[in-house]
ZANUSE-740136 format. One record per residue (C-alpha): x, y, z; residue number from 1. Coordinates in steps of 0.001 Angstrom, whole numbers, padded with zeros to 6 digits. Layout:
BEGIN
[[X; Y; Z]; NUM]
...
//
This chain:
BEGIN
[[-099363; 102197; 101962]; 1]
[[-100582; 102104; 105229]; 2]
[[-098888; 099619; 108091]; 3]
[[-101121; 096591; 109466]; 4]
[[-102675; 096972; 112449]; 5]
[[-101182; 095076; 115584]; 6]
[[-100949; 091323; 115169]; 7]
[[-102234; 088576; 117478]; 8]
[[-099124; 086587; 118115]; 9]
[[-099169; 083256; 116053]; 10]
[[-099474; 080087; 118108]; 11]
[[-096236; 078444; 117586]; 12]
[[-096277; 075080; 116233]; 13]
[[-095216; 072107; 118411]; 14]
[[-092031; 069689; 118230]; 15]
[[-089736; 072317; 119026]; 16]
[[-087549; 071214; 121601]; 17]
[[-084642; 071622; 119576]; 18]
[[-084044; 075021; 118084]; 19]
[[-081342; 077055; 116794]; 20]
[[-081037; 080267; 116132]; 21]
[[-079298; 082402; 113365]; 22]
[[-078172; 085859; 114864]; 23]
[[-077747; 087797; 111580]; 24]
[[-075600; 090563; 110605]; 25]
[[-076787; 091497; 107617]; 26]
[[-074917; 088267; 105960]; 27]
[[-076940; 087674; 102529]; 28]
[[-076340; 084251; 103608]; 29]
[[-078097; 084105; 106664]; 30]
[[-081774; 082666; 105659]; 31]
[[-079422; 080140; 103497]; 32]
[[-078099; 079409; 106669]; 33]
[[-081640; 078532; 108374]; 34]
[[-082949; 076412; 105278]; 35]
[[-079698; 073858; 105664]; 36]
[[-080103; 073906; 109301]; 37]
[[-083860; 072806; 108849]; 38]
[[-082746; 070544; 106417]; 39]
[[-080800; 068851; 108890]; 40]
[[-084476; 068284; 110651]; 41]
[[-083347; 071212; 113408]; 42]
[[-086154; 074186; 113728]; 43]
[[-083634; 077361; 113070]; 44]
[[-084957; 080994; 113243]; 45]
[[-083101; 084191; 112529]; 46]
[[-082373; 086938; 115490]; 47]
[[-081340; 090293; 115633]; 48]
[[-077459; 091007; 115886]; 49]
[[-078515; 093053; 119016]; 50]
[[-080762; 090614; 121078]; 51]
[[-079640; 090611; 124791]; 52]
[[-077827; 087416; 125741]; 53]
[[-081046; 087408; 128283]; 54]
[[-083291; 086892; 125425]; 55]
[[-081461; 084513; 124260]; 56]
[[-081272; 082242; 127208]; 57]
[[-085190; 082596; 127236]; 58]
[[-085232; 081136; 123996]; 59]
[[-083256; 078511; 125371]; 60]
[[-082176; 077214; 122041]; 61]
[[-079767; 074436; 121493]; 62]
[[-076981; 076225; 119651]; 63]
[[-076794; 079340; 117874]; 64]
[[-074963; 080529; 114496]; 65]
[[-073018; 083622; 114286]; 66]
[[-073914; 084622; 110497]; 67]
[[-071390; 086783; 108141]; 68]
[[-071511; 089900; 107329]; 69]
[[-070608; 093228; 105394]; 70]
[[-068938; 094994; 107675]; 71]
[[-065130; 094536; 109442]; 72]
[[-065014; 093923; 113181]; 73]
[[-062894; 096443; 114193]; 74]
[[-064356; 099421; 112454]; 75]
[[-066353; 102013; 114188]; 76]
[[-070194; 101275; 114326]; 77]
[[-069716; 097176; 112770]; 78]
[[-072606; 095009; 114300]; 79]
[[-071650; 093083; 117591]; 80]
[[-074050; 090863; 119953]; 81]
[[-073775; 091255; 123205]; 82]
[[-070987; 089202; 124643]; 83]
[[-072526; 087297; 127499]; 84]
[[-073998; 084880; 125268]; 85]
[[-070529; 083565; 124966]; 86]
[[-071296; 082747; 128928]; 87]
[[-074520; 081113; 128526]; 88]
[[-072767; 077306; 128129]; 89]
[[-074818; 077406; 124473]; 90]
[[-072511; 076203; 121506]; 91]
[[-071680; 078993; 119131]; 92]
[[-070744; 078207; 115711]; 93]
[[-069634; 081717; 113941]; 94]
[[-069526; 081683; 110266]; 95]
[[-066902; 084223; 108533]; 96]
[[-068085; 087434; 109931]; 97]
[[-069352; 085490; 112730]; 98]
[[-066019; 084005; 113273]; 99]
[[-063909; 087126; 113246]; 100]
[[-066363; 088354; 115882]; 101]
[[-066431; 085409; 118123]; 102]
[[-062592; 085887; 118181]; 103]
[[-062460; 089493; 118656]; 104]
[[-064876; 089399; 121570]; 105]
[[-062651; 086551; 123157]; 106]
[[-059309; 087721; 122883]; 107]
[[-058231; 087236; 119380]; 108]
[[-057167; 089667; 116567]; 109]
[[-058758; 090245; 113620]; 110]
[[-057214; 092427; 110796]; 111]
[[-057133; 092676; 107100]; 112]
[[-055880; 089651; 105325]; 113]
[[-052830; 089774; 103280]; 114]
[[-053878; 087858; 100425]; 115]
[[-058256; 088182; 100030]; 116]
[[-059773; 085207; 099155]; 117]
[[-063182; 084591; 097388]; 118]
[[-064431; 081654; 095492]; 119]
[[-063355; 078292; 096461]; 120]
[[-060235; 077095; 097971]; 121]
[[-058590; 074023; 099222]; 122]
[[-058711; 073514; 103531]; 123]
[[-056524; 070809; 105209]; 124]
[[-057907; 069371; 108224]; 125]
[[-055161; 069736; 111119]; 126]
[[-056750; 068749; 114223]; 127]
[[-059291; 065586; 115127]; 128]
[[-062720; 067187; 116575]; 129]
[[-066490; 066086; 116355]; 130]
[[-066874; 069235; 113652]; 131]
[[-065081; 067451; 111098]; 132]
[[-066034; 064196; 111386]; 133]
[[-066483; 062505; 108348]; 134]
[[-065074; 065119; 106331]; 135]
[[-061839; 064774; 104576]; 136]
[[-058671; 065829; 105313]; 137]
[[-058180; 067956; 102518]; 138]
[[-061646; 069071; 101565]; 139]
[[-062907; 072451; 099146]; 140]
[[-064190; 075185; 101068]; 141]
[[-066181; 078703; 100286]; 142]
[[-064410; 082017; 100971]; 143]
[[-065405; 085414; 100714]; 144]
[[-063883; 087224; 102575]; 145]
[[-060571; 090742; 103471]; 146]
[[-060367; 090247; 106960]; 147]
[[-059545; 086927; 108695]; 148]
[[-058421; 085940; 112742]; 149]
[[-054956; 086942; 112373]; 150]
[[-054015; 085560; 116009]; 151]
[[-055996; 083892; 118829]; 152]
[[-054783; 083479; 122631]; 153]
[[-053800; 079691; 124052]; 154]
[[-057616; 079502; 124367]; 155]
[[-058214; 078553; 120936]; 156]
[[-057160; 075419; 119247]; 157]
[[-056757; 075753; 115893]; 158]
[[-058521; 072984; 113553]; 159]
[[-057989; 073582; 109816]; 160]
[[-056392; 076177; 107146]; 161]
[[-056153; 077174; 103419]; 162]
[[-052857; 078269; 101781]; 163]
[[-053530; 081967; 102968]; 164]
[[-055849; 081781; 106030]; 165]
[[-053784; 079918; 108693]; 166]
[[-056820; 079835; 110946]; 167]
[[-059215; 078808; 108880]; 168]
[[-060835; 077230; 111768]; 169]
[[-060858; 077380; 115234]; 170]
[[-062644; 076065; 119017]; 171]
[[-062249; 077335; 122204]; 172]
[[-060730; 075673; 124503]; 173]
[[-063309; 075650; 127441]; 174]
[[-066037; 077224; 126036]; 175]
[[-068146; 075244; 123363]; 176]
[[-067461; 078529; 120548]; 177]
[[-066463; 077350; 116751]; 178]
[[-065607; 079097; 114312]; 179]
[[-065407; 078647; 110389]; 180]
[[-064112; 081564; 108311]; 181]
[[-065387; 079651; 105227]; 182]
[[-069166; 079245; 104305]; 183]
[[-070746; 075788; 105150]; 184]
[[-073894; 076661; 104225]; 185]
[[-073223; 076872; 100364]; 186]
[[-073512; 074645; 097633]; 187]
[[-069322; 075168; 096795]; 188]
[[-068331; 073722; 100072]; 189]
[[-069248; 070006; 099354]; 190]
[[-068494; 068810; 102962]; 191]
[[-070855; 071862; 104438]; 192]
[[-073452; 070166; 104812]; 193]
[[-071632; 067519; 107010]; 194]
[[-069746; 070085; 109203]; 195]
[[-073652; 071960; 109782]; 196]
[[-074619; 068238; 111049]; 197]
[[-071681; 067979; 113057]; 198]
[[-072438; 070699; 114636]; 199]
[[-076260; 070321; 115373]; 200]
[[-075973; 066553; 116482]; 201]
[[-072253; 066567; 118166]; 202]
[[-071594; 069771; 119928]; 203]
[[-075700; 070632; 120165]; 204]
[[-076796; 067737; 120833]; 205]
[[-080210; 067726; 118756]; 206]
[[-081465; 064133; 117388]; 207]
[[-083317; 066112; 114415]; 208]
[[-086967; 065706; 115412]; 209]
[[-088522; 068609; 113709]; 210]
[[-090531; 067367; 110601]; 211]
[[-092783; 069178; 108116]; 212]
[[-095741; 066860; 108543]; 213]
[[-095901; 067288; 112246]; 214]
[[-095542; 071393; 111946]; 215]
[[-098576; 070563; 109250]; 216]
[[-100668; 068853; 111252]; 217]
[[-099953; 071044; 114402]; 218]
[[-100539; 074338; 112796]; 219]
[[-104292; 073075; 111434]; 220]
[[-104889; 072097; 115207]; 221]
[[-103437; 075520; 116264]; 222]
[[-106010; 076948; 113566]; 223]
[[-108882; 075171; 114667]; 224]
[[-108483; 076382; 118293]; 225]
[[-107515; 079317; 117249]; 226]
[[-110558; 080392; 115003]; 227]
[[-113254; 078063; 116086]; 228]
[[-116883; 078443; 115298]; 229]
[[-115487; 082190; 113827]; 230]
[[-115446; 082693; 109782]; 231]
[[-112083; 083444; 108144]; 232]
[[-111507; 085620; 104813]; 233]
[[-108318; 084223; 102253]; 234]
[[-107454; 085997; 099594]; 235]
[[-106663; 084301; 096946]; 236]
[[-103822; 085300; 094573]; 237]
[[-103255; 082191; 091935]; 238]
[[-099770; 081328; 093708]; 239]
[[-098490; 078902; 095917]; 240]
[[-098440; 080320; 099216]; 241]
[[-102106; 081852; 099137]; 242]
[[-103080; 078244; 097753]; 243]
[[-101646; 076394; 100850]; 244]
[[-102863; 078749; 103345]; 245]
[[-106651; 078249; 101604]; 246]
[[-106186; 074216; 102021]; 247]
[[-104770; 074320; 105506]; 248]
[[-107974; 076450; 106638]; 249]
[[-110051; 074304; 104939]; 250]
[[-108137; 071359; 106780]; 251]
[[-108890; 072902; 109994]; 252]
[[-112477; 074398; 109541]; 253]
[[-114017; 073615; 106560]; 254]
[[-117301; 075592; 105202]; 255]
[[-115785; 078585; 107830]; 256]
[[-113719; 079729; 104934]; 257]
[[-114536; 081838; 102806]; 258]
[[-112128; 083002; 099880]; 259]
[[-111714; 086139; 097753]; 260]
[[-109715; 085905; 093974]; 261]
[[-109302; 089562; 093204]; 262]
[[-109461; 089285; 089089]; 263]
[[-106931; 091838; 088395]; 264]
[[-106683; 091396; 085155]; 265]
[[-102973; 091154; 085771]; 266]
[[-102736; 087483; 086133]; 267]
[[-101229; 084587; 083884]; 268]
[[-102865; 082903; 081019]; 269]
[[-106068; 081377; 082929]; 270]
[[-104706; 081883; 086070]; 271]
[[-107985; 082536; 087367]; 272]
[[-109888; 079601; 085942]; 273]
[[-107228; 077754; 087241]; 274]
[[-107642; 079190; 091167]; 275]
[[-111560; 078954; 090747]; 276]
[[-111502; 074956; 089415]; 277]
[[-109268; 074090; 092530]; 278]
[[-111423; 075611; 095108]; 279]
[[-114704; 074728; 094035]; 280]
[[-114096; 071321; 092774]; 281]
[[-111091; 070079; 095242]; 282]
[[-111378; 072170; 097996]; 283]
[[-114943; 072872; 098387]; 284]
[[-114812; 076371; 099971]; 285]
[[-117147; 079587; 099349]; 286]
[[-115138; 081427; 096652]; 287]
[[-116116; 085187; 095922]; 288]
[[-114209; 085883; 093010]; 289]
[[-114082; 090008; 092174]; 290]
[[-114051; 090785; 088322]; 291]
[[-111850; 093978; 088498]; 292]
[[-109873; 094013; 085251]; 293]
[[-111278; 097697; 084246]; 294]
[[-110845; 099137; 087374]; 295]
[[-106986; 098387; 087476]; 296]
[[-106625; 098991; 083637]; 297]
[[-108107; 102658; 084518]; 298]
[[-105484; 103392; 087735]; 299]
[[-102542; 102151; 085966]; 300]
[[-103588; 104528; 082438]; 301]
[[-100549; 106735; 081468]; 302]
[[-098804; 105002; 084795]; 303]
[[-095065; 104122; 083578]; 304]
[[-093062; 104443; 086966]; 305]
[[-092966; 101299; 088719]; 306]
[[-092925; 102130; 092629]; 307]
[[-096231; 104274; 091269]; 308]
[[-097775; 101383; 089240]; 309]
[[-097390; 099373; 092836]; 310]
[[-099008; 101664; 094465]; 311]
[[-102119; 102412; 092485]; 312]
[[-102381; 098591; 092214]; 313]
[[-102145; 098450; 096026]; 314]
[[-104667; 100679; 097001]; 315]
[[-107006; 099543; 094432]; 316]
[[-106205; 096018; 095745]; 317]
[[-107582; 096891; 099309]; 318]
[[-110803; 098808; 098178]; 319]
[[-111606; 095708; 095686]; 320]
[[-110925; 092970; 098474]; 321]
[[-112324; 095728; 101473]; 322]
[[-115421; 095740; 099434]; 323]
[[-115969; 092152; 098857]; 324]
[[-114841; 091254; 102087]; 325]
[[-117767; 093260; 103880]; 326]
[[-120374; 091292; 102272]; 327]
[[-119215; 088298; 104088]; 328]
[[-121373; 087939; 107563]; 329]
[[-119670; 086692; 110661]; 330]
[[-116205; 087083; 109229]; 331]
[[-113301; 087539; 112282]; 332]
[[-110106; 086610; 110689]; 333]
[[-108018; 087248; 108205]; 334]
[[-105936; 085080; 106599]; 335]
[[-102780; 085595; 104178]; 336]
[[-099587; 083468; 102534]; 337]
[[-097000; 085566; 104296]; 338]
[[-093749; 083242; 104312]; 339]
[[-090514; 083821; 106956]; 340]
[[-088583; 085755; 104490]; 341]
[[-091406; 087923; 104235]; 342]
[[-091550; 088549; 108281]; 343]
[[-087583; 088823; 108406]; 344]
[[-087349; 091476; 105037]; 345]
[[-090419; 092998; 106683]; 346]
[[-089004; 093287; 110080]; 347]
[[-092056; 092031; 111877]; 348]
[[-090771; 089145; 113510]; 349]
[[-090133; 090151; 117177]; 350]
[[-086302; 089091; 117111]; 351]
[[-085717; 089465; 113744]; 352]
[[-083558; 091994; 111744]; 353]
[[-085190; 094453; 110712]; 354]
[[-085353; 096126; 106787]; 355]
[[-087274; 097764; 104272]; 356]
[[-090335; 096314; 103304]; 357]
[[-091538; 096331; 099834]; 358]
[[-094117; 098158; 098514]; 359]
[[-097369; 095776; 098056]; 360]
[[-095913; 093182; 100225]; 361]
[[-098042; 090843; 102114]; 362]
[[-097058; 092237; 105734]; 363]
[[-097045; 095952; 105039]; 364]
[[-099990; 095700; 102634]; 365]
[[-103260; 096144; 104799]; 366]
[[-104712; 099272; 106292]; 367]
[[-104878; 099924; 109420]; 368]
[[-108889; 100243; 109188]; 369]
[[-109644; 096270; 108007]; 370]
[[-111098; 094979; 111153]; 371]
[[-109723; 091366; 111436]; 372]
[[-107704; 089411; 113073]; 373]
[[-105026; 087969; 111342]; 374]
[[-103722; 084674; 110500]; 375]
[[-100558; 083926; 108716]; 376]
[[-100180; 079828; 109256]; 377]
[[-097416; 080151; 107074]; 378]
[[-094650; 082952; 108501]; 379]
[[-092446; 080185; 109942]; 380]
[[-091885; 079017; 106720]; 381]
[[-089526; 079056; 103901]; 382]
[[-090778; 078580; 100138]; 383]
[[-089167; 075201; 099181]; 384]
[[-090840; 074243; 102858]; 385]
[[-094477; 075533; 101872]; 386]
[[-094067; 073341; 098611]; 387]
[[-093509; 070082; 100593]; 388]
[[-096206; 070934; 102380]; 389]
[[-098834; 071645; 099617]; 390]
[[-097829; 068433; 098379]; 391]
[[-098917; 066872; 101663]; 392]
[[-101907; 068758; 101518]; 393]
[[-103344; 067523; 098159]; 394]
[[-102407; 070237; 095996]; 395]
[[-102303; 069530; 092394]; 396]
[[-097766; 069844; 091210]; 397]
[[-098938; 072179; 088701]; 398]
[[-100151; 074697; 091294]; 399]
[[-097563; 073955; 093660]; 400]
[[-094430; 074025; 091105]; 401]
[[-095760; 077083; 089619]; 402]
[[-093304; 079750; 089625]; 403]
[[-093068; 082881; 091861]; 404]
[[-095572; 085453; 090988]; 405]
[[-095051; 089151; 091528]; 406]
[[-097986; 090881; 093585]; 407]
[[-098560; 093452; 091014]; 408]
[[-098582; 090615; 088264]; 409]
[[-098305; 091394; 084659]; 410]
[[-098117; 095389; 085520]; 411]
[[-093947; 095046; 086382]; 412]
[[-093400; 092598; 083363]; 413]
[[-094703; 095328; 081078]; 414]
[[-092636; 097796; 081038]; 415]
[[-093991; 101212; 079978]; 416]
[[-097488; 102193; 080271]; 417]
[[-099944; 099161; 080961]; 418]
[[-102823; 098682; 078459]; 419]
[[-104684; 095894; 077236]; 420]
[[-103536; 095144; 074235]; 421]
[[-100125; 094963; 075565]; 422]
[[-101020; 092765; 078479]; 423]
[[-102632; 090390; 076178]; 424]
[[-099770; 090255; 073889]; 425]
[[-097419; 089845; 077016]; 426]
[[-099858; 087407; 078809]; 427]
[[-099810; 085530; 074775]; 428]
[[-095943; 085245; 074837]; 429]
[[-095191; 084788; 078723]; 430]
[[-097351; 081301; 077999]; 431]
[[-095130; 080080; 075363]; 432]
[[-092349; 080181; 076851]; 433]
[[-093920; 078483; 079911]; 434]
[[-095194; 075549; 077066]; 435]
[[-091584; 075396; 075469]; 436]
[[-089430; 075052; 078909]; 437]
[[-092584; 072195; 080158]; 438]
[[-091716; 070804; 076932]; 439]
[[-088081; 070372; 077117]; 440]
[[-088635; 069493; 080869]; 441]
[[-086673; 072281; 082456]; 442]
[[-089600; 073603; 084258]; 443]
[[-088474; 071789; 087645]; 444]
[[-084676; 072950; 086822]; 445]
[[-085669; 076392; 086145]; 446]
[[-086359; 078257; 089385]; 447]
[[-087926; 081346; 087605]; 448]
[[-089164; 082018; 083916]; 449]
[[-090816; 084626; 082847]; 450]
[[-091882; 087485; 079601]; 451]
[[-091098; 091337; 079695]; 452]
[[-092447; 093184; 077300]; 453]
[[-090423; 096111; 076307]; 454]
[[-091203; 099625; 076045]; 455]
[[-088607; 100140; 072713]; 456]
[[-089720; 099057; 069188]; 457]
[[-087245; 097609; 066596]; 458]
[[-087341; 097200; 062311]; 459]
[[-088163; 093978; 061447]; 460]
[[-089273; 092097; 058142]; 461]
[[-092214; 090290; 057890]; 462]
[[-092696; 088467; 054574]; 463]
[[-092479; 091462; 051771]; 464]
[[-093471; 094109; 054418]; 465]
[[-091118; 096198; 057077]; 466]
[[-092259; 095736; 060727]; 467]
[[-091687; 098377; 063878]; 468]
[[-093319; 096256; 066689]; 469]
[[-092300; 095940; 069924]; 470]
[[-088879; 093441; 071866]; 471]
[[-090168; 090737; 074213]; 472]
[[-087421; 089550; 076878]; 473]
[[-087162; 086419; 078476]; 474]
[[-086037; 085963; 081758]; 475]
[[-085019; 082523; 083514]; 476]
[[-083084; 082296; 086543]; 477]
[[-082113; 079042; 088789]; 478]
[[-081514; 080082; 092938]; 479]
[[-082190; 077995; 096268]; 480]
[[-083315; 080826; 097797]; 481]
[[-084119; 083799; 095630]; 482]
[[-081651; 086582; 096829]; 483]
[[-079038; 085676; 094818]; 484]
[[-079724; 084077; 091264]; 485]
[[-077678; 082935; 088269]; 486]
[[-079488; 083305; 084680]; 487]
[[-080257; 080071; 083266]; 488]
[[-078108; 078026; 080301]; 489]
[[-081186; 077301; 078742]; 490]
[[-080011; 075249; 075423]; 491]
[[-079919; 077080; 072302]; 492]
[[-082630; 074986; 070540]; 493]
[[-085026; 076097; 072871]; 494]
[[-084578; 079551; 072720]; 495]
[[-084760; 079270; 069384]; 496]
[[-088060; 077513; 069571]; 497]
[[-089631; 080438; 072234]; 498]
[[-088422; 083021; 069627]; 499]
[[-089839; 081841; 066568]; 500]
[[-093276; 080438; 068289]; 501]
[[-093583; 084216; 069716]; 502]
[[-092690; 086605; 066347]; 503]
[[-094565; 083959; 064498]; 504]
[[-097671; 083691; 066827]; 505]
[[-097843; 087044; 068896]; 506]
[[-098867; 090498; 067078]; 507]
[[-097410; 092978; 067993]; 508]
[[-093452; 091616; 068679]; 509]
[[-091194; 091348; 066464]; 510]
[[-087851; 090940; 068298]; 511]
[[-086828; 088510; 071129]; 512]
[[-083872; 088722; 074013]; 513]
[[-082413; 086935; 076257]; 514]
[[-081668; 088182; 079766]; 515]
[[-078035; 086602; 081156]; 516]
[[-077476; 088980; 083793]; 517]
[[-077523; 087664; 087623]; 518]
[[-078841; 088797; 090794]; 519]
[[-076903; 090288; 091975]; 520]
[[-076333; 092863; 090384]; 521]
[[-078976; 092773; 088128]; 522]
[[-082729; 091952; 089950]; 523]
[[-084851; 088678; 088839]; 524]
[[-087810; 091013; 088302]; 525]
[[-087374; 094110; 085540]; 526]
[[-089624; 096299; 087960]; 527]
//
């Protein structure tokens, strides 16, 4: 699909004095990084691994975080930043990759390990400094890592090691540089969280003034200045972030907005009742709602690739929401739930690393020819963040909890070619298990859960009579961030429950599977 056209640049949100920034190279880790830095009430953006120290000192932030990474220091064509923002008095914390870099560039030696280490091990504490205060002297630590600093020059001080990794962590002696060859940022390393703290409030300095409600209350002004006596267009999608982004404009400018549900026909059991109640009844705004069912049904006939099914849904997307959207008089802005990881994977934000976007994402999904402006009050923000703030907003937890939602809905859960039959008989069983993990109160626990409907068709035995009908799998997933996931221990009585309620209930399946592979290497989605 066609790129957007050129942005407006967002009006950044106020109370943020303190900021830190994550220069990433290409560390899967890195937007875990931000989150626990944000956490720590710190504003924390991710950078290019090739920013100019100059840029940097424009930013002026108050430290910044050397992420991990694939790649070994010392091969030909690894990632490096430049090295004179070593010399801009900032403290540097460098994580793993980050570490072996900070060392490299400052005299150490980095080199394969002799003994790898991944998973947890044990790190004693061997010198007193601010990082490690409050952390015990023998504390469990998260490797992953070949290489590791295999000597440093007298101006390093070395602060902690595991049985195999003498310098496990290090400071410079003059310059305020850490370094941690271990991953804070994880769950695994208990005292992480502390060290990250340390860090912000010792060496950095930052008191930990940034706070959700004030970026919420700053962003509707920012809107209201921004747009003001102007009419914005939000489309609608039945998730979370499109739902926030329709309350905050409403917030800001009331009977200005004007929103657009694009009725797929792709979308969970009354999804769409659900999206239209809210915004009439709660948030009063002027709801266009497009009934478009047939028209995606007919693209997507005989359709069984999935990159193809995206497409066709993408395009038809634009002309349905194009279409509805020109009807609307006086209409200047656009408006859309794109969320930081979206800008980062997308590689729109000015400093940030860029990737491959996805096919019908929300940044590269807009033709060049829409003539708006757009508005995206959300792109500093990560998912568990635009939760919190929905809550503030007024949003019902049943909207807000709901779980992620792939743009071409129901299409990539049903595997094959997409008809209506099998959507309905998808869309049947996708809501039991929903009921059965609400039930059992897991829904909260659960980060993801979801039906696939399978193209394959197994015997089965119905009463007296011999069944061919089609396998239903059932995904469920717990993450903190989404880009790595385990599959979820769901208890066996539950299962049991979602497979009997579906063969007995839905027509059409006969068989039902659970999914216990992990991201990676498996994906959370089956398309």
């Amino acid at each position: 699909m066609n790129q957007p056209a050129p942005r407006t640049p967002e009006p950044r949100p106020a109370a943020r004095a303190e900021r830190i920034v994550v220069v990433d190279f290409g560390s899967q880790y890195a937007q875990l990084i931000a989150r626990r830095v944000r956490e720590q009430q710190v504003y924390c953006e991710i950078v290019r691994h090739d920013i100019p120290a100059t840029r940097i000192a424009e930013i002026a932030p108050s430290g910044i975080i050397l992420s991990g990474g694939p790649s070994s220091v010392y091969e030909a064509g690894a990632p490096r930043c430049d090295p004179a923002l070593f010399n801009l008095g900032i403290p540097v914390l460098g994580i793993c990759y980050g570490m072996q870099l900070a060392c490299d560039i400052l005299g150490g030696r980095v080199g394969r390990a002799t003994a790898r280490e991944y998973g947890r091990a044990s790190c004693s504490v061997q010198t007193t400094d601010p990082l490690f205060d409050g952390v015990p002297g023998t504390t469990d630590v998260w490797m992953s890592h070949g290489d590791q600093v295999n000597a440093v020059s007298s101006d390093f001080v070395p602060l902690a090691s595991t049985h195999t990794c003498p310098l496990a962590a290090v400071r410079h002696a003059t310059l305020p540089v850490y370094g941690l060859q271990f991953h804070p940022e994880v769950t695994h390393t208990p005292a992480g969280g502390r060290m990250l703290g340390n860090f912000l409030r010792e060496v950095c300095g930052c008191a930990g003034r940034w706070r959700l409600e004030d970026v919420a209350a700053a962003t509707i002004e920012d809107l209201r200045r921004r747009i003001g006596d102007d009419r914005v267009i939000c489309g609608l999608s039945g998730g979370v972030d499109s739902a926030v982004v329709a309350a905050l404009l409403s917030r800001a400018v009331g009977d200005q907005v004007s929103c657009i549900l694009v009725d797929n026909g792709l979308l969970r059991q009354n999804e769409a009742a659900a999206v239209i109640e809210e915004f009439t009844t709660h948030f009063r705004t002027d709801l266009h709602v497009v009934p478009a069912a047939d028209k995606f049904l007919a693209v997507l006939a005989g359709v069984t690739e999935p990159q193809e099914k995206r497409r066709r849904i993408g395009r038809a997307f634009v002309e349905c929401f194009s279409d509805e959207a020109a009807k609307i008089d006086g209409a200047r802005f656009l408006a859309q739930g794109t969320l930081y990881p979206d800008v980062i994977e997308s590689g729109a934000a000015p400093d940030g690393p860029a990737a491959t976007i996805k096919l019908h994402h929300n940044v590269g999904g807009l033709p060049e020819d829409l003539q708006f402006e757009l508005v995206e009050p959300l792109r500093d923000l990560f998912k568990d963040e635009v939760r919190r703030l929905g809550l503030q907003l007024g949003l019902p937890e049943r909207l807000v909890w709901r779980h992620p939602f792939p743009g071409p809905g129901l299409a990539v859960r049903c595997l094959g070619e997409v008809t209506r039959p099998r959507l309905d008989r998808l869309r049947a069983a996708d809501t039991i298990v929903l009921e059965e993990l609400e039930r059992a109160g897991l829904m909260r626990r659960v980060s993801q859960a979801f039906a696939v409907l399978l193209p394959v068709q197994s015997v089965g035995v119905m009463g007296d009579a011999r069944t061919y009908d089609e396998v239903l799998a059932v995904r469920a997933v717990e993450t903190e961030d989404f880009m790595t996931a385990d599959w979820s221990h769901l208890p066996h009585d539950v299962l049991a429950r979602i497979s009997t309620r579906v063969i007995n209930e839905v027509r059409g399946i006969n068989r039902v599977v659970y999914d216990i592979s992990s991201k990676p290497p498996a994906t959370i989605e089956w398309e």
